[in-house]
C-alpha positions in Angstrom: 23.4 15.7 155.5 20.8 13.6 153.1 17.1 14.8 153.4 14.7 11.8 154.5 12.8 10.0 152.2 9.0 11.0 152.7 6.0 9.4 152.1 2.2 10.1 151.3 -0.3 8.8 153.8 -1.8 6.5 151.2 1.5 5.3 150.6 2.8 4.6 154.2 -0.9 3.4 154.7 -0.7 1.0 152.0 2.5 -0.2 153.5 1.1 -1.1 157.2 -1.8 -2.1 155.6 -4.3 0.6 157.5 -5.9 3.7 156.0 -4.6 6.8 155.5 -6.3 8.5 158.0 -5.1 5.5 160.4 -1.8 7.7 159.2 -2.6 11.1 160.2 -4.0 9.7 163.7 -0.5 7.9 164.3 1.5 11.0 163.2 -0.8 12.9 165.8 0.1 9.8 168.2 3.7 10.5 167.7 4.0 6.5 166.8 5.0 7.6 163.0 7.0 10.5 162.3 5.3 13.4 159.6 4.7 16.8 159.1 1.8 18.8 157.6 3.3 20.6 154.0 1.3 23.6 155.4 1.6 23.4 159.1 -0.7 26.6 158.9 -3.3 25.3 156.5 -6.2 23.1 158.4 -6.4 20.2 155.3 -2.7 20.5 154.5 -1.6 16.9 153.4 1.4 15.2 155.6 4.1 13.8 154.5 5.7 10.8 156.6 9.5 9.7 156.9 9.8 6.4 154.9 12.2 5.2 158.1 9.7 5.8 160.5 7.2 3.6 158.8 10.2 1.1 158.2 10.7 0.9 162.6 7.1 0.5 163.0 7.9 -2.9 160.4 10.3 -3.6 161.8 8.9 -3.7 165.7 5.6 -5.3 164.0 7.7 -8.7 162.5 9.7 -8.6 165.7 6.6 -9.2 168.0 5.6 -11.5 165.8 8.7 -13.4 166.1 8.6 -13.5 170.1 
């Protein structure tokens, strides 16, 4: 099985065009997939699946199509 592409939170951020702490408040919101590197650690950095953000552009042009 391939391992998912993953993403920084400035990069995914840069991507939608929001922040990256817009990012961590989605992953928390379960609308982007993520995980913390350090699931124990308070300010452990996330990492988020490229495919997830690439729904979320996905569903974003759509509604903008209807």
């Amino acid at each position: 099985m391939a391992e998912r592409e993953t993403l920084t939170t400035k990069e995914a951020g840069e991507l939608l065009g929001v922040s990256a702490t817009t990012i961590t408040r989605m992953v928390g919101a379960k609308e982007l997939e993520g995980f913390k590197l350090n699931p124990h650690r308070r300010n452990s950095p996330f990492r988020i699946f490229r495919d997830s953000v690439d729904k979320l552009l996905k569903r974003r042009h759509d509604e903008t199509l209807s």
